[in-house]
Residue frames as qw, qx, qy, qz and C-alpha x, y, z in Angstrom:
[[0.000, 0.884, 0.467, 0.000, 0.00, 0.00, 0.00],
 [0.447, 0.526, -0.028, 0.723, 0.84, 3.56, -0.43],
 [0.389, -0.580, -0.496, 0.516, 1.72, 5.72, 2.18],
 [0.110, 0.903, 0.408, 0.082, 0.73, 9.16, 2.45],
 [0.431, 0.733, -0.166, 0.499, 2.63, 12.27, 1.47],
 [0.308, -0.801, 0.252, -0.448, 3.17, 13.07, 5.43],
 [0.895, -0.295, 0.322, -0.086, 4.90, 9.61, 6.30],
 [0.855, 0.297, 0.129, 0.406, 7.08, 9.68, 3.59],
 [0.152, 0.873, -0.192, 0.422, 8.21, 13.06, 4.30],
 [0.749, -0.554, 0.309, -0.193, 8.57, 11.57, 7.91],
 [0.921, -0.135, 0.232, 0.282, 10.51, 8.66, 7.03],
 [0.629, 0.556, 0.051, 0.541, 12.90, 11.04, 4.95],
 [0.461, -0.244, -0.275, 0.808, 13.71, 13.16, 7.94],
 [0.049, -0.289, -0.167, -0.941, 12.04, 16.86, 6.34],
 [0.499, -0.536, -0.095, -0.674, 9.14, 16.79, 8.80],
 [0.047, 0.159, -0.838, 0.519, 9.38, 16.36, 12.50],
 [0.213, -0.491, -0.817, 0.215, 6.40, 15.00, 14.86],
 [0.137, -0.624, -0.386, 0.665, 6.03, 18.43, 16.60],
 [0.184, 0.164, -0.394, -0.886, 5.81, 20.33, 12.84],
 [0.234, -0.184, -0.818, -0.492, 3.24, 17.88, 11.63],
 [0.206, -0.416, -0.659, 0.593, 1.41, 18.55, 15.21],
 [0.020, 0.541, 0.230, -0.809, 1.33, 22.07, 14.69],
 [0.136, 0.171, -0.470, -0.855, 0.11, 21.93, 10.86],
 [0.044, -0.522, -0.836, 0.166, -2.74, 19.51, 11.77],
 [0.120, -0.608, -0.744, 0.249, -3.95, 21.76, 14.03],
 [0.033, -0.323, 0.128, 0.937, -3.17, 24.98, 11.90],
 [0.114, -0.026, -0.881, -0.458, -5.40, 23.49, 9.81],
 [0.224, -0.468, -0.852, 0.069, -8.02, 22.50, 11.70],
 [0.019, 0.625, 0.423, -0.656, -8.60, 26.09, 12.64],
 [0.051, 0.085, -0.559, -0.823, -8.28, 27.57, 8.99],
 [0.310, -0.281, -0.846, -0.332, -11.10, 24.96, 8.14],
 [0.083, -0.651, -0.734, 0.177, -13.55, 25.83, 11.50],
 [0.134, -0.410, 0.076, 0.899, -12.88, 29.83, 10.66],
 [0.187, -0.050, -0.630, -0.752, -14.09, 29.01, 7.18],
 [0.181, -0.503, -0.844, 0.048, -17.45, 27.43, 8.62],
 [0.136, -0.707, -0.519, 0.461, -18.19, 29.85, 11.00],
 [0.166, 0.409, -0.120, -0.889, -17.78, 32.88, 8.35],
 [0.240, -0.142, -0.740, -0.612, -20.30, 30.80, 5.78],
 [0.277, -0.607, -0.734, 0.127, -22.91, 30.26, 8.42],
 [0.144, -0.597, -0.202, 0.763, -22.65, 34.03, 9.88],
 [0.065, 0.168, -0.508, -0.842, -23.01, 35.06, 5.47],
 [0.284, -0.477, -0.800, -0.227, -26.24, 32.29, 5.28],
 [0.284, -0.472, -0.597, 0.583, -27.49, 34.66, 8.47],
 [0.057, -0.521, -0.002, 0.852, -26.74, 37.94, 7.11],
 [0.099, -0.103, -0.729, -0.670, -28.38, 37.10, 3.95],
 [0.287, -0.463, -0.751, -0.373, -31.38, 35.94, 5.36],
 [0.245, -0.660, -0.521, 0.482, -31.97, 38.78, 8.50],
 [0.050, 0.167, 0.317, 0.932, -31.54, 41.64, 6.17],
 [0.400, -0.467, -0.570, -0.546, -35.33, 41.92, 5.99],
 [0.594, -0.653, -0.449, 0.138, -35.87, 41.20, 9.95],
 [0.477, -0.364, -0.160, 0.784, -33.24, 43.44, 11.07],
 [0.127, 0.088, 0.137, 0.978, -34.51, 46.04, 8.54],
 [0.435, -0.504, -0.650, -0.368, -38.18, 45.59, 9.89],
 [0.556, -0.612, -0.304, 0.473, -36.88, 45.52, 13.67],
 [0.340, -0.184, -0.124, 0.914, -35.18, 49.23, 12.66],
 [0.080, -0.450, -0.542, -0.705, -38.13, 50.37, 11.46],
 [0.523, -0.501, -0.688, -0.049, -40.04, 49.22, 14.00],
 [0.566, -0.350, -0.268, 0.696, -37.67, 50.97, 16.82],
 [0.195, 0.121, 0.072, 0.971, -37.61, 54.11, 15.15],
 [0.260, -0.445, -0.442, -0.734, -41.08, 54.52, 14.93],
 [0.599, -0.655, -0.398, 0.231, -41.61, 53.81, 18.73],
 [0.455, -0.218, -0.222, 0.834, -39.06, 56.25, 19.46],
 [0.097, -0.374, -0.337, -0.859, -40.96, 58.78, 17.10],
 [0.447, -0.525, -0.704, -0.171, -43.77, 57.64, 19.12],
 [0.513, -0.503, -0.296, 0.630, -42.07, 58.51, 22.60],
 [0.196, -0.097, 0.083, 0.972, -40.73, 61.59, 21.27],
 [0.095, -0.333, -0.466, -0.814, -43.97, 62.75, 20.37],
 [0.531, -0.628, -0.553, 0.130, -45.95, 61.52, 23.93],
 [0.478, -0.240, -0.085, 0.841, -43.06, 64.10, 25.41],
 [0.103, 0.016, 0.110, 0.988, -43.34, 66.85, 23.66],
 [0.199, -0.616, -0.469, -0.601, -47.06, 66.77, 24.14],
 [0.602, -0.616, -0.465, 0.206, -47.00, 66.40, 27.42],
 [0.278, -0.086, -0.045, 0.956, -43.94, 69.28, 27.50],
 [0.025, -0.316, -0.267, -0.910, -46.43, 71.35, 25.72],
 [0.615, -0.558, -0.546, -0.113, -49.37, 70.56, 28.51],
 [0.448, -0.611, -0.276, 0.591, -47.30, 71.83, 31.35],
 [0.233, -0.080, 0.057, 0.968, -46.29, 74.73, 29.69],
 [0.175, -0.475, -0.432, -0.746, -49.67, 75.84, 28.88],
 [0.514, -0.742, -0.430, -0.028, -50.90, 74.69, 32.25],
 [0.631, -0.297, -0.154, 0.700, -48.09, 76.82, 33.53],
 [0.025, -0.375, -0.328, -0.866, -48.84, 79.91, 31.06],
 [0.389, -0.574, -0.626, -0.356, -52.66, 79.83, 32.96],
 [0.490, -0.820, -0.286, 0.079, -51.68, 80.44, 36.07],
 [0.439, -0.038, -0.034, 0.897, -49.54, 82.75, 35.21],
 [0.024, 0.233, 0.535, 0.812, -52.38, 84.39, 33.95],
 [0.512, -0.724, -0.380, -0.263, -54.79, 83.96, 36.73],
 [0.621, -0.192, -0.203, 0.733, -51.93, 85.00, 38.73],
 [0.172, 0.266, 0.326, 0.891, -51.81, 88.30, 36.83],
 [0.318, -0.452, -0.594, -0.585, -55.20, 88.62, 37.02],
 [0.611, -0.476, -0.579, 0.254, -55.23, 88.04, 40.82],
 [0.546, -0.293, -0.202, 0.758, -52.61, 90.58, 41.64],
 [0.082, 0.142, 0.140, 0.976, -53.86, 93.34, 39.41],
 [0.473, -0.448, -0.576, -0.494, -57.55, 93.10, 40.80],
 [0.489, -0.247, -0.688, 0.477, -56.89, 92.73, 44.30],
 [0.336, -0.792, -0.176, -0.478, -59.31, 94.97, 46.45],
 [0.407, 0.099, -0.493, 0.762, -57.63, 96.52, 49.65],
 [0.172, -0.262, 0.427, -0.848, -59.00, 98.14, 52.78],
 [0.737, -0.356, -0.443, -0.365, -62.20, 95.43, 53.21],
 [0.224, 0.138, -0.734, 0.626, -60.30, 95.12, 56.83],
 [0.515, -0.387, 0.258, -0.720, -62.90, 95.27, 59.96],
 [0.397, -0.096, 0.663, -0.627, -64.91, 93.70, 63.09],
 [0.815, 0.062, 0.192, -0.543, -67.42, 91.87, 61.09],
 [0.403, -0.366, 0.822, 0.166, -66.49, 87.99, 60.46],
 [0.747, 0.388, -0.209, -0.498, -67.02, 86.25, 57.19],
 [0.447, -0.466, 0.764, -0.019, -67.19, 82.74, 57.12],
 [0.838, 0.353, -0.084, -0.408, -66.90, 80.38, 54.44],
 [0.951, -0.010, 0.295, -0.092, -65.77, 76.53, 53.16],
 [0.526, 0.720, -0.376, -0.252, -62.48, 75.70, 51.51],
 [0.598, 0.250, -0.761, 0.021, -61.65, 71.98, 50.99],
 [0.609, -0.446, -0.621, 0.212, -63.84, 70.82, 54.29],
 [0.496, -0.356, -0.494, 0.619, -62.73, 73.28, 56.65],
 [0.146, -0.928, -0.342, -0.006, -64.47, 76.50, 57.65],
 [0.583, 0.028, -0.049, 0.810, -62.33, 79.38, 57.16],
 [0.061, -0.866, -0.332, 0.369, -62.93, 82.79, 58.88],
 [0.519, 0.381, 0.047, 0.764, -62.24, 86.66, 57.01],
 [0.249, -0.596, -0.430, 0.632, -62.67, 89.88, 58.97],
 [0.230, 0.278, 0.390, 0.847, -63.91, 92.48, 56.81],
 [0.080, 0.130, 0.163, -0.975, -66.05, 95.52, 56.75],
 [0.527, 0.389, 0.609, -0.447, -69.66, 95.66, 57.13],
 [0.635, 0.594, -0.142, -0.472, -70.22, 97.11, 52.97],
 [0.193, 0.440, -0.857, -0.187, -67.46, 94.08, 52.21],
 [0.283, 0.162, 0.915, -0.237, -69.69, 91.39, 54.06],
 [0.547, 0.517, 0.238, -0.613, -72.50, 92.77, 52.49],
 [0.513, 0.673, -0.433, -0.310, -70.82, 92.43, 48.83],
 [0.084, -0.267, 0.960, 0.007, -69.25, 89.04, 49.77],
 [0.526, 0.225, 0.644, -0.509, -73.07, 88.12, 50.77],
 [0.551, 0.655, 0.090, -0.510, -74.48, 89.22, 47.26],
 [0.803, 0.007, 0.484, 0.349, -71.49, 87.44, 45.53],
 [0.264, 0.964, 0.011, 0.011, -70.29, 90.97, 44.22],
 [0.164, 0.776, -0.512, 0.329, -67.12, 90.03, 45.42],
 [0.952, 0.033, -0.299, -0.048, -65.19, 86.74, 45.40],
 [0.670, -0.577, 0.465, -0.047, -62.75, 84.86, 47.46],
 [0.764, 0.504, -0.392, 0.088, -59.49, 83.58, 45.02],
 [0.923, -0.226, 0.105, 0.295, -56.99, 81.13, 46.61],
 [0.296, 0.857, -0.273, 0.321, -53.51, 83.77, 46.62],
 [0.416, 0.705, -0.396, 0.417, -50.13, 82.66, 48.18],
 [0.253, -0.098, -0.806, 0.526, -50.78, 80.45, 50.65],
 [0.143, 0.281, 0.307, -0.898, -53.79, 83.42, 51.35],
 [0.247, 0.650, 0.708, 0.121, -56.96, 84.71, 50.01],
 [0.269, -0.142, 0.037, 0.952, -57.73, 87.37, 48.24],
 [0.448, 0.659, 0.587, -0.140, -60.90, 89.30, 47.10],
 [0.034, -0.236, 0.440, 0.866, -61.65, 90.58, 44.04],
 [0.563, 0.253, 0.272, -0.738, -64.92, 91.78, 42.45],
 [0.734, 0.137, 0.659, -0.089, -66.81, 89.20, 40.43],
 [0.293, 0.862, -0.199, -0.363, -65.54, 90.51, 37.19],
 [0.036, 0.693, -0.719, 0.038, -62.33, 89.60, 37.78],
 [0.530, -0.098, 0.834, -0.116, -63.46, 85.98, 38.97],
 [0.787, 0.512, 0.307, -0.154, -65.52, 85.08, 35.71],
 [0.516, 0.735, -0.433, -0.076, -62.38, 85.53, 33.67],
 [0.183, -0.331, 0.893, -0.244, -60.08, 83.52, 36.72],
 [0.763, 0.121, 0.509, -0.380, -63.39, 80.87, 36.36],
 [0.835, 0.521, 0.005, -0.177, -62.78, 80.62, 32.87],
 [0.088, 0.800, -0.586, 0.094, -59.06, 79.86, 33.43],
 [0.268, -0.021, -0.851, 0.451, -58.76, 77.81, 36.79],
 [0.512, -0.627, -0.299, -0.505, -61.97, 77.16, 38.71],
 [0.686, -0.618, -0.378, 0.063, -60.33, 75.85, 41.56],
 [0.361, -0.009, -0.235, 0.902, -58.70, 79.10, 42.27],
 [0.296, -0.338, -0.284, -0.847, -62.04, 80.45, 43.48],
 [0.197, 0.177, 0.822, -0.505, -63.84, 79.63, 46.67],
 [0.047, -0.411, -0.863, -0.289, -66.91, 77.94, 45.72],
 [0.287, -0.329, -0.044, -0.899, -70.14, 80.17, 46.13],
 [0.294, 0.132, 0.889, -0.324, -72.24, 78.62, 48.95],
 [0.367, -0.132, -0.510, -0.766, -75.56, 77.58, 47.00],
 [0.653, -0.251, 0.377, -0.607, -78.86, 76.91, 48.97],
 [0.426, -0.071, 0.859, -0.274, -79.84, 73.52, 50.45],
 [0.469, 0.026, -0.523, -0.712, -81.78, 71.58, 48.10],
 [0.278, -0.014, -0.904, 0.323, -82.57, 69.88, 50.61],
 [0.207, 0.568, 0.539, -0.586, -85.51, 72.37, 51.75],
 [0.261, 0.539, 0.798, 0.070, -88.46, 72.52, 49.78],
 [0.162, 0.375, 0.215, 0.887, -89.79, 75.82, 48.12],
 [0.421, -0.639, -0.629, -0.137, -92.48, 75.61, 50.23],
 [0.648, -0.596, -0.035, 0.472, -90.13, 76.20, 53.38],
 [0.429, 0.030, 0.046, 0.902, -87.53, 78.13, 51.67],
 [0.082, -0.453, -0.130, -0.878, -90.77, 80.99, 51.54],
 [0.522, -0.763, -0.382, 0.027, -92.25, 80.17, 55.01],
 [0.704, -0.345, -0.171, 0.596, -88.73, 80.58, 56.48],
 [0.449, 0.235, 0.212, 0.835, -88.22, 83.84, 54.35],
 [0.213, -0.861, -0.124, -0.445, -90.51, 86.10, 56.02],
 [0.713, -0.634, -0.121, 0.272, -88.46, 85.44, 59.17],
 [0.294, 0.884, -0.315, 0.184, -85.46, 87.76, 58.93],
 [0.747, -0.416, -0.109, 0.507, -82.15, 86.82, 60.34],
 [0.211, -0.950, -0.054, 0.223, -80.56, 89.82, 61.83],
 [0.624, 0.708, -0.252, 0.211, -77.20, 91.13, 60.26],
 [0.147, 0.763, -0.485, 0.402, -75.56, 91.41, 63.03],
 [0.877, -0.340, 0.329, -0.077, -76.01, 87.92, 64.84],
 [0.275, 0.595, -0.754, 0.041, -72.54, 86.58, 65.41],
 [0.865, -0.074, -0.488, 0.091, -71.90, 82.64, 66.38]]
């Protein structure tokens, strides 16, 4: 039988053991190099399409995001613009001297809150000539003018008006109305 080209080199001395070792296994990587770049080409051939679907895909969420943002950006700024604006509106309206002895009491988020003001100011609070706006930690009044523009803004920068009981009948609401209650009964 014939022997093979690497045994005859061997038996002639021109190749040692420890060369023929290392050309094996130079080989043997050459050859798993070549595999693994034809399988990774069969891949890249056939994900073109998915990979250019999946960047599509991405982008257009991101558009997506980016657009959710910037409405929302534009939402605070407007809601931010408003009360500047019922700000404004607060500060240049504000009514001074309504100081005095007579107490005005009214409701803001459950709790009974008291104002001290002058008798023609109670009067004009009474008649709802002249509102109660949520100002700086404070309240402020200002005539009802000024609140129907702040209403059309921000409502809940306005103390609610108290509105009668529906709870009593019309009947009663005109028995009860011949009775006066005095102006100056204090709690």
């Amino acid at each position: 039988m014939a022997e093979s080209l690497f045994d005859q080199l061997k038996k002639s001395g021109l190749v040692s053991e420890q060369k023929a070792k290392q050309a094996k296994k130079a080989k043997g990587k050459a050859q798993f190099q070549q595999t693994k770049q034809s399988k990774a080409q069969k891949n890249n051939e056939a994900t073109p399409l998915a990979s250019d679907d999946s960047v599509a895909r991405a982008a257009e969420e991101k558009a997506e995001r980016a657009r959710q943002l910037n409405i929302e950006r534009q939402q605070q700024l407007a809601k931010k613009a408003m009360q500047a604006e019922v700000r404004q509106i607060i500060e240049s309206n504000r009514l001074s001297g309504y100081e005095g002895s007579v107490r005005y009491h009214f409701a803001d988020n459950g709790k009974v809150k008291t104002l001290e003001v002058n008798r023609e100011t109670h009067q004009r609070l009474v008649s709802s000539r002249i509102r109660i706006a949520r100002f700086d930690g404070g309240y402020a009044l200002i005539p009802a003018i000024a609140a129907e523009k702040i209403e059309q803004r921000d409502t809940n920068a306005l103390i609610p008006i108290p509105q009668n009981d529906a709870s009593v009948s019309k009947e009663d609401q005109d028995y009860y109305a011949q009775f006066e209650v005095p102006d100056d009964l204090t709690w």
